[in-house]
N, CA and C of each residue as an Amber inpcrd file, in Angstrom:
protein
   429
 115.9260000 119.2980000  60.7560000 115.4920000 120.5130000  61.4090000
 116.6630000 121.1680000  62.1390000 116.9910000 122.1670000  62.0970000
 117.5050000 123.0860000  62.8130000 116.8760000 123.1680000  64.3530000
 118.3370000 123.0230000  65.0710000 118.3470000 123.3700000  66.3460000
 117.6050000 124.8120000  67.3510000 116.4490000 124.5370000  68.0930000
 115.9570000 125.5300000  68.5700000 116.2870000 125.9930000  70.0200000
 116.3680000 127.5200000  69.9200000 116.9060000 127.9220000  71.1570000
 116.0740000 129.0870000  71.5280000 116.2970000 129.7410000  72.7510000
 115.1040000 130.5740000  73.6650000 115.3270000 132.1760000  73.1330000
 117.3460000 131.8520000  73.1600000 117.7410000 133.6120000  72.2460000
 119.1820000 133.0000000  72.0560000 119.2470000 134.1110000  70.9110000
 120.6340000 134.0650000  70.0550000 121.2160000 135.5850000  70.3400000
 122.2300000 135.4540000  70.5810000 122.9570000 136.9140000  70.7550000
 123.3530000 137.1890000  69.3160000 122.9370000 138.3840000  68.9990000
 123.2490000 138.7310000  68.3450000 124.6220000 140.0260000  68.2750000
 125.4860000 140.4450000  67.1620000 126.4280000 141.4890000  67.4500000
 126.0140000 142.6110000  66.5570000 126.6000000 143.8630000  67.1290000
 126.1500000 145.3950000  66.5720000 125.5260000 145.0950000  65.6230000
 126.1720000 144.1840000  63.9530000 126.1020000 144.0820000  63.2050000
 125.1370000 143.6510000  62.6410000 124.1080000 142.7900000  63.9360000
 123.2680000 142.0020000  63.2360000 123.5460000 140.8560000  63.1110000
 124.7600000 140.1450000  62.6710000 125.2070000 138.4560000  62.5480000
 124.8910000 137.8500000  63.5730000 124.6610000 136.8110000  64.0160000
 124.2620000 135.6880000  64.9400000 125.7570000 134.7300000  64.4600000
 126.5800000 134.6850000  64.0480000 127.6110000 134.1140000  63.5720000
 128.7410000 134.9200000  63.8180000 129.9110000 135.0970000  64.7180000
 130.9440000 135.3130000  64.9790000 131.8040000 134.8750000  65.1090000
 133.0690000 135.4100000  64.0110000 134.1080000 133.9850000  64.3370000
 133.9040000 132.5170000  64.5640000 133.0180000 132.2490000  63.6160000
 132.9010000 130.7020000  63.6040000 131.8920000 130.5310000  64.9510000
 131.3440000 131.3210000  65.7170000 130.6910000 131.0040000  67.0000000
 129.2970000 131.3830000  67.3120000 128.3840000 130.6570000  67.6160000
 127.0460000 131.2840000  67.9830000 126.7920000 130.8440000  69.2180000
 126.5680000 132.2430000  69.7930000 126.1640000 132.1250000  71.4070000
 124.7520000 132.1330000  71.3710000 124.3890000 130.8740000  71.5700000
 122.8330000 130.6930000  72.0210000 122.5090000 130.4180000  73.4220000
 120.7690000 130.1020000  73.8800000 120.7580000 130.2030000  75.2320000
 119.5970000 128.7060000  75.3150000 119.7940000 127.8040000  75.6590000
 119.2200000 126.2860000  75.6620000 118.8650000 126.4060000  77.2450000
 117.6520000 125.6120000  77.8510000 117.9450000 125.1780000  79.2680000
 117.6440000 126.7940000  80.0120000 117.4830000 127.5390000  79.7660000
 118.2490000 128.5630000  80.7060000 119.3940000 129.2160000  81.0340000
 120.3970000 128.6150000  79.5910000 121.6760000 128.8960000  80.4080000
 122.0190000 129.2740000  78.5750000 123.1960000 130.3050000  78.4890000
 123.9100000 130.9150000  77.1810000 125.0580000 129.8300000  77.4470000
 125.3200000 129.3190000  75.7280000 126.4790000 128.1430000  75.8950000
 126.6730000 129.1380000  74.4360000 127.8530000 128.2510000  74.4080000
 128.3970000 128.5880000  73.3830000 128.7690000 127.3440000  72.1950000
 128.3310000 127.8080000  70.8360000 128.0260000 126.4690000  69.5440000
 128.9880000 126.9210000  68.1780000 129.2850000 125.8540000  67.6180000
 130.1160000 126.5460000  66.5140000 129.3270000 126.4170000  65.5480000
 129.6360000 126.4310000  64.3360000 128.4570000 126.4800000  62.6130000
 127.7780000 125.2430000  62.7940000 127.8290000 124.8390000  62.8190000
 127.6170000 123.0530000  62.8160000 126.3800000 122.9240000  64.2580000
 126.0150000 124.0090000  65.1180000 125.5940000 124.0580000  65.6790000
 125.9540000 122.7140000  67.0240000 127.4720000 122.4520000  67.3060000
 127.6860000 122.1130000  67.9450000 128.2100000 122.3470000  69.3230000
 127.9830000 122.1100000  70.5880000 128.3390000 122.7200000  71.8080000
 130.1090000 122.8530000  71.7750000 130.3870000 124.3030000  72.3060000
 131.9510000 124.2030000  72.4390000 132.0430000 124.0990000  73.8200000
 132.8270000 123.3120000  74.5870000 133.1210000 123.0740000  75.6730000
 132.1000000 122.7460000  76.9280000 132.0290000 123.7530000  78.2310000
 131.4660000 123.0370000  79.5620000 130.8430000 124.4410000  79.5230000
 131.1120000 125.3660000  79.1040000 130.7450000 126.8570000  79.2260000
 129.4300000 127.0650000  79.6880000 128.5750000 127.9350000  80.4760000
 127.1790000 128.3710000  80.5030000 127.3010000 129.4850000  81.3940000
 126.2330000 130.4620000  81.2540000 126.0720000 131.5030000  81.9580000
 124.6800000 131.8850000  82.2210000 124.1300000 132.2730000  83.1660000
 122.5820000 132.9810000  83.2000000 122.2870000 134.0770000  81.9970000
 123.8600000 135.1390000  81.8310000 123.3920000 136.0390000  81.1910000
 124.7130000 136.1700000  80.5100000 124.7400000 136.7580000  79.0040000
 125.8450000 137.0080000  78.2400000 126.0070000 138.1520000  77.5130000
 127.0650000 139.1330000  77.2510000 126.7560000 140.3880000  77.0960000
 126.7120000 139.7180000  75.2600000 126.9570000 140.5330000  74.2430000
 126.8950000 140.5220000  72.7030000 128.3550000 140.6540000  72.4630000
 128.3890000 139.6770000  71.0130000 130.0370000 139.2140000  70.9740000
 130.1380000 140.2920000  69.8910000 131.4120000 140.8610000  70.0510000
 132.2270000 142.0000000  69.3810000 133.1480000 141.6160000  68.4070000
 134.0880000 142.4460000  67.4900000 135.1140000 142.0370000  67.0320000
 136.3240000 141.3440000  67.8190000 136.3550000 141.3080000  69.3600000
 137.6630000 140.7480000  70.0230000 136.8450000 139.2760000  70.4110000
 135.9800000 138.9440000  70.4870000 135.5170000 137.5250000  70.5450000
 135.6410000 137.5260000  72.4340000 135.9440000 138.3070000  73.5160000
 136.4270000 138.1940000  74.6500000 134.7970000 138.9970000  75.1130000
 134.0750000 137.4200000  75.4890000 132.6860000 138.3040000  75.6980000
 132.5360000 138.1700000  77.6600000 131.9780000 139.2970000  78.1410000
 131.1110000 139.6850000  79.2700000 130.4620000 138.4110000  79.4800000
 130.1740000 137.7700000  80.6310000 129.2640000 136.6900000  81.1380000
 129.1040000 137.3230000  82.6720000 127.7590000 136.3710000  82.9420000
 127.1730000 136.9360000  84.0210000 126.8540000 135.3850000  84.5640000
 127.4760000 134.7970000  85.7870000 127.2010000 133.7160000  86.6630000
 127.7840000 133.8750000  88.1660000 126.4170000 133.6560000  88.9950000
 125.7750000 133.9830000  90.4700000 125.8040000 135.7630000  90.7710000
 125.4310000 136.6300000  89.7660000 124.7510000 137.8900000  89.7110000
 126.7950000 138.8150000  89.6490000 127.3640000 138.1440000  89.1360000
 129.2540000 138.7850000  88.9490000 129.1900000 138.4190000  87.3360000
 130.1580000 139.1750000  87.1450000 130.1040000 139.3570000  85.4830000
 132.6200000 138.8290000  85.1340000 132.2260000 138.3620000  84.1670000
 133.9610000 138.0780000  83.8570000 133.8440000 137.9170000  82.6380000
 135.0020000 137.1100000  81.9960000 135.1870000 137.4430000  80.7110000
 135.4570000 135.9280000  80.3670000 134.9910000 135.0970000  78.6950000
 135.0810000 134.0780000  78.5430000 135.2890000 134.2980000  76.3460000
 136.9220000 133.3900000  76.0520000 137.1990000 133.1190000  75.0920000
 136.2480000 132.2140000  74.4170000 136.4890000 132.3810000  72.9520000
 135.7740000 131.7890000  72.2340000 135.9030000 130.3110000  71.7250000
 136.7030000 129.6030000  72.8980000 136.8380000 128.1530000  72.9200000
 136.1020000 127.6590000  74.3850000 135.3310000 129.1420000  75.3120000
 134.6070000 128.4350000  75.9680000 135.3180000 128.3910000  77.3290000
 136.7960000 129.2900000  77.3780000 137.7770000 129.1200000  78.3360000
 137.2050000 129.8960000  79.3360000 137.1310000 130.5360000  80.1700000
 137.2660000 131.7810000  81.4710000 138.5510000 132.4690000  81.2880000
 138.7520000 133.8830000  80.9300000 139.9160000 134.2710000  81.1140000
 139.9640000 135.4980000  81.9870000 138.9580000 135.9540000  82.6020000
 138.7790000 136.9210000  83.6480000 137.5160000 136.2570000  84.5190000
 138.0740000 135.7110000  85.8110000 136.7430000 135.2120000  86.4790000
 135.8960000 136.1240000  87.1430000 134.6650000 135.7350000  87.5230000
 133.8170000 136.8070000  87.5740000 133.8530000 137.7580000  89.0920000
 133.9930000 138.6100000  88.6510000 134.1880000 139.6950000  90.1170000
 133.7170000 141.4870000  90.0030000 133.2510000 141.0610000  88.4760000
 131.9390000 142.5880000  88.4110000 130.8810000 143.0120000  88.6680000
 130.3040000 143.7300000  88.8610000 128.8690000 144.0400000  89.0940000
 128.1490000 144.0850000  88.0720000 128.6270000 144.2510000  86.8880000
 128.3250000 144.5660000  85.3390000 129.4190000 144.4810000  84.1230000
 129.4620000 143.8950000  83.3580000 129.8750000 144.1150000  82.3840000
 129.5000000 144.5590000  80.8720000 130.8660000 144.9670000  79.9270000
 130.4310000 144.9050000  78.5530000 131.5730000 144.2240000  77.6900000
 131.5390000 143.1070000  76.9400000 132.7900000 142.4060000  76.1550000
 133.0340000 143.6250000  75.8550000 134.5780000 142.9440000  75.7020000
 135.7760000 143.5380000  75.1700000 135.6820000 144.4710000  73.6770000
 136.1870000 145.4240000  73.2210000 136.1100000 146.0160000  72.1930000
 137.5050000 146.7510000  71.6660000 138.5390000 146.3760000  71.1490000
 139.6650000 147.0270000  70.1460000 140.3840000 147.0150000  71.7850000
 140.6930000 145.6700000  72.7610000 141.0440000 145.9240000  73.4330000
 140.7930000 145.9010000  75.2270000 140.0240000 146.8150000  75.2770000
 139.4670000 146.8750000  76.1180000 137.7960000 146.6070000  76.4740000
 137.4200000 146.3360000  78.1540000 136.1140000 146.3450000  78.7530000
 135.5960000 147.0320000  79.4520000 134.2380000 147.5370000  79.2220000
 134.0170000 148.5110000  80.2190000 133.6940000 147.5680000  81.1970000
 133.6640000 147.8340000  82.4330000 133.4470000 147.3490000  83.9310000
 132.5810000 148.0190000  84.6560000 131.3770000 147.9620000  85.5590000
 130.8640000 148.7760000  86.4590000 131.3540000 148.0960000  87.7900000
 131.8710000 149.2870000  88.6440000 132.5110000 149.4120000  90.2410000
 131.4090000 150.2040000  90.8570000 130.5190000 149.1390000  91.3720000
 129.2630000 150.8570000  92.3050000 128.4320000 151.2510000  91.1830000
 128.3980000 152.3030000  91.2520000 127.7960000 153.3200000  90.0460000
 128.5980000 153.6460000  88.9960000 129.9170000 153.7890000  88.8190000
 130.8770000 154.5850000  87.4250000 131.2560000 152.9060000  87.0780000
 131.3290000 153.1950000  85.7790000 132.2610000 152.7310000  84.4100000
 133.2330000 152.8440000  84.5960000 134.6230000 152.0770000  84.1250000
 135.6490000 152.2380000  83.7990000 135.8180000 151.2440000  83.1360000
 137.2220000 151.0160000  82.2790000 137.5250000 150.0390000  81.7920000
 138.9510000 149.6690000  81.9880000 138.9920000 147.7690000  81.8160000
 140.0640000 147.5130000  81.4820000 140.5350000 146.5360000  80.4920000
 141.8960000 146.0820000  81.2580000 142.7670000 146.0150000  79.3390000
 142.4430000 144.3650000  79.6110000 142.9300000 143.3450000  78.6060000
 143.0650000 142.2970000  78.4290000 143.3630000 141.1240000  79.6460000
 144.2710000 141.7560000  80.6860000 144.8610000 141.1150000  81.6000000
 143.8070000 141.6400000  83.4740000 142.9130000 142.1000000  82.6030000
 142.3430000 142.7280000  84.1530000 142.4580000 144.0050000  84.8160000
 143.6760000 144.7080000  84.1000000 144.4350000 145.7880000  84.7190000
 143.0080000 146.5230000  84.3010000 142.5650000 148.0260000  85.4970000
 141.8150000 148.9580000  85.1430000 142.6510000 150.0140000  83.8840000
 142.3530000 150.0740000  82.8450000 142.9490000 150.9970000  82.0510000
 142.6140000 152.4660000  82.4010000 141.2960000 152.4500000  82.2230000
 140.5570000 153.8250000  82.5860000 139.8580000 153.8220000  83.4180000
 140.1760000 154.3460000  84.9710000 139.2990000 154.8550000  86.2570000
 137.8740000 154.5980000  85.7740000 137.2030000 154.0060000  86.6710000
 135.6160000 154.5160000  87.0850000 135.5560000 155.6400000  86.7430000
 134.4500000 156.3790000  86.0670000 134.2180000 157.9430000  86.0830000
 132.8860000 158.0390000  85.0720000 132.3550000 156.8030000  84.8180000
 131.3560000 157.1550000  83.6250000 130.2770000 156.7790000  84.1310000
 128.9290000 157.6300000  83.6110000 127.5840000 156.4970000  84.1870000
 127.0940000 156.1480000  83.5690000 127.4780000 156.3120000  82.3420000
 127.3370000 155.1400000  81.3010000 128.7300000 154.8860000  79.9470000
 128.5100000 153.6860000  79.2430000 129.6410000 153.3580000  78.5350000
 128.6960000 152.7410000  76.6800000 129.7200000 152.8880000  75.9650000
 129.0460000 152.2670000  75.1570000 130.4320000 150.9170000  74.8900000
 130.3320000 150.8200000  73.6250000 131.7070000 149.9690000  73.0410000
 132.9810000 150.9310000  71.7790000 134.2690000 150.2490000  72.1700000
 135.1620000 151.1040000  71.5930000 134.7060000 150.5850000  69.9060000
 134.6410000 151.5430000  68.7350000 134.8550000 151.3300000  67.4230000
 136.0580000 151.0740000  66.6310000 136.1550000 150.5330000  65.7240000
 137.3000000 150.0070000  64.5610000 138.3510000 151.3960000  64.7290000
 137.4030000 152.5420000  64.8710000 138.3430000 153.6040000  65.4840000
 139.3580000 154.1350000  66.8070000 138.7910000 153.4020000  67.0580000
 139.3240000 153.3610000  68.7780000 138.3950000 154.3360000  69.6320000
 137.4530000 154.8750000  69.3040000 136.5850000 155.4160000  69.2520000
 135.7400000 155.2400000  70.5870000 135.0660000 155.1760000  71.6300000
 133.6930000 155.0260000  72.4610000 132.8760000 156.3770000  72.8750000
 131.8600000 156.2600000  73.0530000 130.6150000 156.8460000  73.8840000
 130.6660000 156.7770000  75.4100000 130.9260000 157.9210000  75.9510000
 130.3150000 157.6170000  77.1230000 129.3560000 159.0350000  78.2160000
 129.4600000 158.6390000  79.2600000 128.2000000 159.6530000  79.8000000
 128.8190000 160.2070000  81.3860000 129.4720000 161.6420000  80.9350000
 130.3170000 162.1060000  82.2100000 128.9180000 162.1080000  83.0250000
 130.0010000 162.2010000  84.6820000 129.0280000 161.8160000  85.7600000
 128.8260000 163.8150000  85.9460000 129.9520000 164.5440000  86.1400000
 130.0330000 165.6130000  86.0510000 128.9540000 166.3980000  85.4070000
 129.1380000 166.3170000  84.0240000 128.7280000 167.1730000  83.1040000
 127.3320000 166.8040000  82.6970000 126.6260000 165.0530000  82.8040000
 125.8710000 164.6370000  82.6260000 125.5210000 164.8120000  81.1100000
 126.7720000 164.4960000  80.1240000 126.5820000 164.6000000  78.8640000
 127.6030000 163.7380000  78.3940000 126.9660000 163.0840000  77.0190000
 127.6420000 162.5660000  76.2420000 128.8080000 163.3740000  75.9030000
 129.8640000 162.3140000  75.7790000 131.4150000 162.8550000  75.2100000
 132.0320000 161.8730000  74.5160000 133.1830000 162.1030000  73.5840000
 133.8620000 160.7480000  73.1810000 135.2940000 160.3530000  73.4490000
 135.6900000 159.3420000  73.7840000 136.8280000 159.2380000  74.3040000
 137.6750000 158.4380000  73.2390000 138.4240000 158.7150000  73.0000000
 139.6530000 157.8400000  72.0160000 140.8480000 157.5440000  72.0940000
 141.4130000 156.2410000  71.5920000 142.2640000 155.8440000  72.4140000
 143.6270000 156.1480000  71.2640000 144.7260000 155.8910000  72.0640000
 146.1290000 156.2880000  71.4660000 146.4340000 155.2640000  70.9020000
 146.2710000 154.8730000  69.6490000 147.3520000 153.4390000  69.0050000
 148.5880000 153.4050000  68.6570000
């Protein structure tokens, strides 16, 4: 029998399988399992955002959000109010009320300024929702 769990994250795509990884949620808590449906590491979170093409997913433990590799590591500890994994790069972040995002290392790339965010595309591409204008716009990035 196959291993049963409460929820499986799934990505944009639909797969429950990323990079060799399935983030399931056992116990109460999102761990992280490889094909074989075996536990990778000590990892757990209350809440986990959906794994992307950069594998650098959003976690949520004691109501702060950070960022955790797909061996289960911590590589941004948690100090958000909200998050969204990483996408071609970058994360969006919520500070207060606005969005912004940043790069790999923590740095804010792009100011707070959104009140809402989506994820960057294969294009470099994102969605987001000026606070100003109160309309969708798209933002794209320079490669």
């Amino acid at each position: 029998l196959e291993p049963r769990f409460e929820d499986i994250k799934l990505s944009l795509e639909g797969s429950y399988l990323n990079d060799s990884i399935i983030i399931a949620k056992e116990q109460g808590a999102y761990c992280l399992f490889s094909e074989q449906w075996e536990k990778i590491g000590d990892f757990s979170a209350h809440s986990i955002d959906i794994p992307t093409q950069d594998m650098l997913l959003a976690f949520c433990q004691e109501e702060t959000w950070g960022f955790v590799n797909s061996k289960g590591e911590i590589v941004i500890s948690p100090q958000y109010e909200e998050a969204r994994s990483f996408s071609n790069g970058l994360a969006a972040v919520r500070s207060g009320e606005l969005w912004g995002f940043i790069n790999t290392e923590g740095y804010m790339a792009i100011e707070p300024q959104f009140s809402e965010v989506a994820y960057f595309n294969d294009n470099g591409s994102c969605m987001v929702k000026t606070v100003q204008e109160e309309e969708y716009q798209m933002i794209t990035l320079n490669f």
